[in-house]
N, CA and C atoms as an extended XYZ file, in Angstrom:
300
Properties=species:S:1:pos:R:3:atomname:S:1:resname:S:1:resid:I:1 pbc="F F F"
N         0.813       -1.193        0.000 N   UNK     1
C         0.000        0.000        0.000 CA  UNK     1
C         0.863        1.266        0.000 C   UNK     1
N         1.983        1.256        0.883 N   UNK     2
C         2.819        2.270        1.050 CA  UNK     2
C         3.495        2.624       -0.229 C   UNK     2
N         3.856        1.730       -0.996 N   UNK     3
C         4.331        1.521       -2.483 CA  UNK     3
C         3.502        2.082       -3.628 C   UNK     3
N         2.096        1.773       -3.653 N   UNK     4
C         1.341        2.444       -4.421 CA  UNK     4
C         1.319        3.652       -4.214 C   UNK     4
N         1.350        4.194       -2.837 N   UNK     5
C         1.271        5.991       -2.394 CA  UNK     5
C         1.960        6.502       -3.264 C   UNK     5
N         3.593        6.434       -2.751 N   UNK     6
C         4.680        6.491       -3.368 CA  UNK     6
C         4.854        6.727       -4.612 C   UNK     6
N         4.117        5.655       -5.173 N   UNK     7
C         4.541        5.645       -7.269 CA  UNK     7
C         3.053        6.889       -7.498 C   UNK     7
N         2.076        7.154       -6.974 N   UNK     8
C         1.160        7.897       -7.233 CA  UNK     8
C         1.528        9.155       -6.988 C   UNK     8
N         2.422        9.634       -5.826 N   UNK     9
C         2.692       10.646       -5.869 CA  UNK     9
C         3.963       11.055       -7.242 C   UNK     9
N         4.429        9.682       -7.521 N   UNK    10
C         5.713       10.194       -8.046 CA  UNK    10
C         5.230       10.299       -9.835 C   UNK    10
N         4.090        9.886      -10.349 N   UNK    11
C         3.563       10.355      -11.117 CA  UNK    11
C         2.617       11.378      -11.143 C   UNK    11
N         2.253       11.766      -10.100 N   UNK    12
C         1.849       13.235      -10.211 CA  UNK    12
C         2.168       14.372      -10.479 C   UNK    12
N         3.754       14.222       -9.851 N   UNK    13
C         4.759       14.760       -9.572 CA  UNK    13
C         5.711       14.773      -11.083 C   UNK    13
N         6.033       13.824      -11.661 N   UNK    14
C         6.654       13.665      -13.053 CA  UNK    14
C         5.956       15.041      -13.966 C   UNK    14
N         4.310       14.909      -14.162 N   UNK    15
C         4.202       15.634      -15.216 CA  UNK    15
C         4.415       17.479      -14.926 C   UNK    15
N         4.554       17.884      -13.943 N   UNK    16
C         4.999       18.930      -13.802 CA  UNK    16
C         6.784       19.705      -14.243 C   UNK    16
N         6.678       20.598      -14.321 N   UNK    17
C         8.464       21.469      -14.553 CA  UNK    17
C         9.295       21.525      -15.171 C   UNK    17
N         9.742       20.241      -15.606 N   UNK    18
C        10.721       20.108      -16.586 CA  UNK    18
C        10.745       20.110      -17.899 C   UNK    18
N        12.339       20.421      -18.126 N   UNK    19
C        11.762       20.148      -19.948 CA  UNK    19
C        11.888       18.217      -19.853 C   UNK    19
N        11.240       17.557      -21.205 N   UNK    20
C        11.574       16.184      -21.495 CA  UNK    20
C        12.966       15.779      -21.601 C   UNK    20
N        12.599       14.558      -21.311 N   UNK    21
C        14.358       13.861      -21.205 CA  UNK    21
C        15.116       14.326      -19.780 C   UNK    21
N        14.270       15.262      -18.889 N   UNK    22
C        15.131       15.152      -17.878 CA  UNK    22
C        14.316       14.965      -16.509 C   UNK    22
N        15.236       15.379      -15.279 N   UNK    23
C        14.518       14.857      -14.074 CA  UNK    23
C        14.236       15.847      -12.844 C   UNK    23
N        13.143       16.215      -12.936 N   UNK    24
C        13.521       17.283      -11.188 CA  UNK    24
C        13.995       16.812      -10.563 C   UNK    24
N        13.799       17.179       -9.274 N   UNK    25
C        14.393       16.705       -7.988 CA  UNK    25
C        13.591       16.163       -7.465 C   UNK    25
N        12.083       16.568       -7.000 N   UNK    26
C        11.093       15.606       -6.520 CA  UNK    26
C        10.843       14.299       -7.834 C   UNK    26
N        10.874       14.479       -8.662 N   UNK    27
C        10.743       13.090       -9.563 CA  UNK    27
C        11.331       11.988       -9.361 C   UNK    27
N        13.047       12.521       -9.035 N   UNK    28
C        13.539       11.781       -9.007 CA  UNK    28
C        14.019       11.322       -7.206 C   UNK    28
N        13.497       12.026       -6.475 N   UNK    29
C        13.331       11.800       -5.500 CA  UNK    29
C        12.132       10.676       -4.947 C   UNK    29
N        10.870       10.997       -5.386 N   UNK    30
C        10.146       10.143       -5.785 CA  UNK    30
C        10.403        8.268       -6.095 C   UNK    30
N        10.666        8.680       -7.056 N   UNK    31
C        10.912        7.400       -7.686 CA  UNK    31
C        12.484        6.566       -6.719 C   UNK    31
N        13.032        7.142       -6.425 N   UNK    32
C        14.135        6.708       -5.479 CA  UNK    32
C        13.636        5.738       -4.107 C   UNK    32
N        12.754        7.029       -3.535 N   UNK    33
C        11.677        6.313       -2.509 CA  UNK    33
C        11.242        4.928       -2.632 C   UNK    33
N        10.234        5.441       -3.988 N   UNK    34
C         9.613        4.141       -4.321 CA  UNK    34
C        10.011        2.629       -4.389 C   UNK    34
N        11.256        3.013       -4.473 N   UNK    35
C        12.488        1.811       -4.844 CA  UNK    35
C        12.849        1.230       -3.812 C   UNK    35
N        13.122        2.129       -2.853 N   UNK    36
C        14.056        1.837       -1.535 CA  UNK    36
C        12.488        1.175       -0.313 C   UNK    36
N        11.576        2.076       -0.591 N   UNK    37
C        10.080        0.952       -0.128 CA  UNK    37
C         9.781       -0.400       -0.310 C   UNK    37
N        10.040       -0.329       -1.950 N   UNK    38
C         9.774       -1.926       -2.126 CA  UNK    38
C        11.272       -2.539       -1.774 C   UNK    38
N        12.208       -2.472       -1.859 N   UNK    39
C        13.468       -3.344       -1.295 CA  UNK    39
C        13.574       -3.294        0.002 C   UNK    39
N        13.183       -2.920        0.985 N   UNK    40
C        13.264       -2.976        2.124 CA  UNK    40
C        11.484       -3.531        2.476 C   UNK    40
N        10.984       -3.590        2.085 N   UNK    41
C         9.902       -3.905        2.479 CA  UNK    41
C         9.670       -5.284        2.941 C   UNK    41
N         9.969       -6.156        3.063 N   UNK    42
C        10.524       -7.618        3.913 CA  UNK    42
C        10.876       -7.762        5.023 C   UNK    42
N        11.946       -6.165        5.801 N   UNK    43
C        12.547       -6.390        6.675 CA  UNK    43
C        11.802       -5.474        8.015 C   UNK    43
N        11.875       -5.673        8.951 N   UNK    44
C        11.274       -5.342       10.218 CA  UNK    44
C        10.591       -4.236       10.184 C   UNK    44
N        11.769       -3.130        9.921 N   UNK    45
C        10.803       -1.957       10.275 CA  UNK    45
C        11.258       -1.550        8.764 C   UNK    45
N        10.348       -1.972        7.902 N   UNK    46
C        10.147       -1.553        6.273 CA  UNK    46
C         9.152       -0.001        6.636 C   UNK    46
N         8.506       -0.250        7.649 N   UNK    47
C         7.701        1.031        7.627 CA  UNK    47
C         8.367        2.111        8.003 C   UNK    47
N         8.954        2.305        8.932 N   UNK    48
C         9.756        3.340        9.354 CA  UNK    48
C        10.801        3.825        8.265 C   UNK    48
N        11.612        2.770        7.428 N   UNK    49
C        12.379        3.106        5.900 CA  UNK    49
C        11.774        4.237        5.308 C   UNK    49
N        10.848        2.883        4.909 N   UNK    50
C        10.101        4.033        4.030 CA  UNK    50
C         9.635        5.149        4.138 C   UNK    50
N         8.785        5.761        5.154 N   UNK    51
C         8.680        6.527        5.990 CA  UNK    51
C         9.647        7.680        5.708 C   UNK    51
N        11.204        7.282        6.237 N   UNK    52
C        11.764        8.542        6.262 CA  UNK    52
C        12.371        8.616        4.684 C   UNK    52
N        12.595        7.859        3.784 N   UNK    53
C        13.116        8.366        2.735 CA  UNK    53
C        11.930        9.043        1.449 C   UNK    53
N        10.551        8.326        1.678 N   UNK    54
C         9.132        9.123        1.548 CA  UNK    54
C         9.546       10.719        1.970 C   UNK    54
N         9.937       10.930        3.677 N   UNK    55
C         9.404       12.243        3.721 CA  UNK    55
C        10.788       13.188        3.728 C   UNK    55
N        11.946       12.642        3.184 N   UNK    56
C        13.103       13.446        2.423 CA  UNK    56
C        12.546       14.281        1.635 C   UNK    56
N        11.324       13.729        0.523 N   UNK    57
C        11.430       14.045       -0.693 CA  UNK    57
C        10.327       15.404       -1.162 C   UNK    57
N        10.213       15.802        0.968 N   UNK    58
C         8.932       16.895        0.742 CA  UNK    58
C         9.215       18.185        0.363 C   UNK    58
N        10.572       18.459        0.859 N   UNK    59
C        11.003       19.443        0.539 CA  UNK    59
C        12.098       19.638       -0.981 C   UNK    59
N        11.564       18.912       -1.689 N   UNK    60
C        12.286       18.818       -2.755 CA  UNK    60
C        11.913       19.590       -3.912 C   UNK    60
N        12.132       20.310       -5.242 N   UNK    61
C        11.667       20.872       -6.194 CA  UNK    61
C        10.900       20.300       -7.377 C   UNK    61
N         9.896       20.697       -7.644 N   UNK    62
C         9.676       20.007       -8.994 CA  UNK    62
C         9.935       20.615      -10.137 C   UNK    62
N        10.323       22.176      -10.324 N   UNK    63
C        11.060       22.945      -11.024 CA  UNK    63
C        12.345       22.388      -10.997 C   UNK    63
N        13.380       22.269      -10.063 N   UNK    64
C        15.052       22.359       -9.908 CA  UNK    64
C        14.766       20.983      -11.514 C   UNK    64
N        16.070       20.877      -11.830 N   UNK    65
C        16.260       19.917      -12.854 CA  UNK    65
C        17.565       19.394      -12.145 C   UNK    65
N        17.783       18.096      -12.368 N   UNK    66
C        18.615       17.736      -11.744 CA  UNK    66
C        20.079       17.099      -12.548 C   UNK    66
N        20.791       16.827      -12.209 N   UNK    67
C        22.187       16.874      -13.617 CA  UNK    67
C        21.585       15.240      -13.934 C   UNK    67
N        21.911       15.272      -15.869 N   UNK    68
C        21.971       13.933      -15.968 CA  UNK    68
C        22.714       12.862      -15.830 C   UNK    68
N        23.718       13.309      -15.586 N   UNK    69
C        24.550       12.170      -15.078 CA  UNK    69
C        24.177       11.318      -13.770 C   UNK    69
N        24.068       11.746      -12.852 N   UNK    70
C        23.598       11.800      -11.749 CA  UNK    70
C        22.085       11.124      -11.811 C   UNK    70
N        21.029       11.512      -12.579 N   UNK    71
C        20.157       11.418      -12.571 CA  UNK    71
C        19.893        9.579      -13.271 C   UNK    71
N        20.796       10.266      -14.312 N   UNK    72
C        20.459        8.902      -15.305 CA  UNK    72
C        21.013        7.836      -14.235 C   UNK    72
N        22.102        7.638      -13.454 N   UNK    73
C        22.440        6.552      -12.416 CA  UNK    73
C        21.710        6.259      -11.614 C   UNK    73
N        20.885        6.962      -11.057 N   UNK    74
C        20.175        6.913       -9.740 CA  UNK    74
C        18.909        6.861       -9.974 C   UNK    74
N        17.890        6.607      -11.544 N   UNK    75
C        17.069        6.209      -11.995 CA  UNK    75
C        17.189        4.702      -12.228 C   UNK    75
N        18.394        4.513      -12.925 N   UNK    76
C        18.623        3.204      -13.581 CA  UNK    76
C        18.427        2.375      -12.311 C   UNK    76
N        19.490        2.888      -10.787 N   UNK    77
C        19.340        1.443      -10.009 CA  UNK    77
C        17.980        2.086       -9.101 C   UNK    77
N        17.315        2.624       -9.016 N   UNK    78
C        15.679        2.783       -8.191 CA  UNK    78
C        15.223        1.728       -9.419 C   UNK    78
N        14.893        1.818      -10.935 N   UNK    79
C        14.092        0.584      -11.431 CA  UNK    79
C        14.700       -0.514      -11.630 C   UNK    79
N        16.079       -0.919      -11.377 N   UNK    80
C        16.667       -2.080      -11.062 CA  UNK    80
C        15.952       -2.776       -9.819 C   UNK    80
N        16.186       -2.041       -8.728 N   UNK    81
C        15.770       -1.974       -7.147 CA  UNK    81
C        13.702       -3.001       -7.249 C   UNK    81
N        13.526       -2.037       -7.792 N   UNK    82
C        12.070       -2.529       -8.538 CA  UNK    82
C        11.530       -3.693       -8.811 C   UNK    82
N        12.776       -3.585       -9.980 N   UNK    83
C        12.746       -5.043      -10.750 CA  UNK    83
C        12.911       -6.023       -9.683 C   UNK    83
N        14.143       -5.959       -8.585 N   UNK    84
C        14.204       -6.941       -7.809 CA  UNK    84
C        13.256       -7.489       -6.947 C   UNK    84
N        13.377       -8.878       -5.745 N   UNK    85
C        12.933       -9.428       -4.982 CA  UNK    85
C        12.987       -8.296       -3.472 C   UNK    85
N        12.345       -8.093       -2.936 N   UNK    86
C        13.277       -8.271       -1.510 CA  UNK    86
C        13.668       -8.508       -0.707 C   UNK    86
N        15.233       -8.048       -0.070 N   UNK    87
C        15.632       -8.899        0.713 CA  UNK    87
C        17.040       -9.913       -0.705 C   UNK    87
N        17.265       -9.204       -1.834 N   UNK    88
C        17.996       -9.353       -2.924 CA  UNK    88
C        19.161       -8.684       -3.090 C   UNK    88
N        20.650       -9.404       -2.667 N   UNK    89
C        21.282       -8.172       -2.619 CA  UNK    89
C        20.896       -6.930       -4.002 C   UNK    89
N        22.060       -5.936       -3.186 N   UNK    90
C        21.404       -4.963       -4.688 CA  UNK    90
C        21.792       -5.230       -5.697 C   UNK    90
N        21.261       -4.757       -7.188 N   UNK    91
C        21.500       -4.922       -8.344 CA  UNK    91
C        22.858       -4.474       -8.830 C   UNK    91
N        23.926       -4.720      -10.125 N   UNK    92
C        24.883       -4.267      -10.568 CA  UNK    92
C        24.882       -2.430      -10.933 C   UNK    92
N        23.785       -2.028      -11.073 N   UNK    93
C        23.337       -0.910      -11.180 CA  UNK    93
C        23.395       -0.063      -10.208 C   UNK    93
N        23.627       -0.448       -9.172 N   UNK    94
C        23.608        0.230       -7.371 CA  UNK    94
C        24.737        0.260       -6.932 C   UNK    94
N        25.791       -0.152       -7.592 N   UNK    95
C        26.895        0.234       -6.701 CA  UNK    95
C        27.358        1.643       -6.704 C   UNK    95
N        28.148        1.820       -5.175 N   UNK    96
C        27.939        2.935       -4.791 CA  UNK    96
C        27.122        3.811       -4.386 C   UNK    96
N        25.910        3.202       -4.693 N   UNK    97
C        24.348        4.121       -4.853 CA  UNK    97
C        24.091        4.150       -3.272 C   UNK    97
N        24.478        3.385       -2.419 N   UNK    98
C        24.098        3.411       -0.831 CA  UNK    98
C        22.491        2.512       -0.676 C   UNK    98
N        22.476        1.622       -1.940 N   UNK    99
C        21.059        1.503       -1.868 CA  UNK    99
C        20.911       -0.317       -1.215 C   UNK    99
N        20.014       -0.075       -0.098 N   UNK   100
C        19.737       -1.341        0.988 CA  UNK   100
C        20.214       -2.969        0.037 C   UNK   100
């Protein structure tokens, strides 16, 4: 349920600010969340996770644009993250990323 919130806000949030091809900061904040919800979501306190990396993303921009480099990495492993099980180590896509 917490997961659906998440991806609902983070498409709400998508069609606003930017030009195409790139990423605000709440978008991609968003979608980061969403990721780190469902991969942790197996383990004890999945609620509290989620929770705080959800409410990182309140104060975030949906104007700011965010660099693509940066962006394009930290998209790729949130829908890697996705793709996975959880409780999976992380994907080849996450390294470095700090992601559970």
């Amino acid at each position: 349920m917490v997961l659906t919130l998440v991806i609902s806000a983070w498409l709400s949030s998508s069609a606003v600010g930017v030009k195409p091809d790139a990423y605000s900061e709440r978008w991609l904040c968003d979608l980061w969340a969403g990721a780190i919800c469902h991969a942790t979501s197996c383990k004890p306190d999945a609620k509290d996770r989620c929770m705080a990396v959800s409410k990182a993303c309140k104060d975030t921009s949906r104007k700011e644009q965010v660099s693509a480099s940066n962006a394009d990495k930290k998209a790729a492993c949130a829908r890697a993250l996705l793709k996975s099980e959880c409780g999976q180590p992380s994907p080849a896509e996450c390294q470095g990323m700090g992601a559970p």
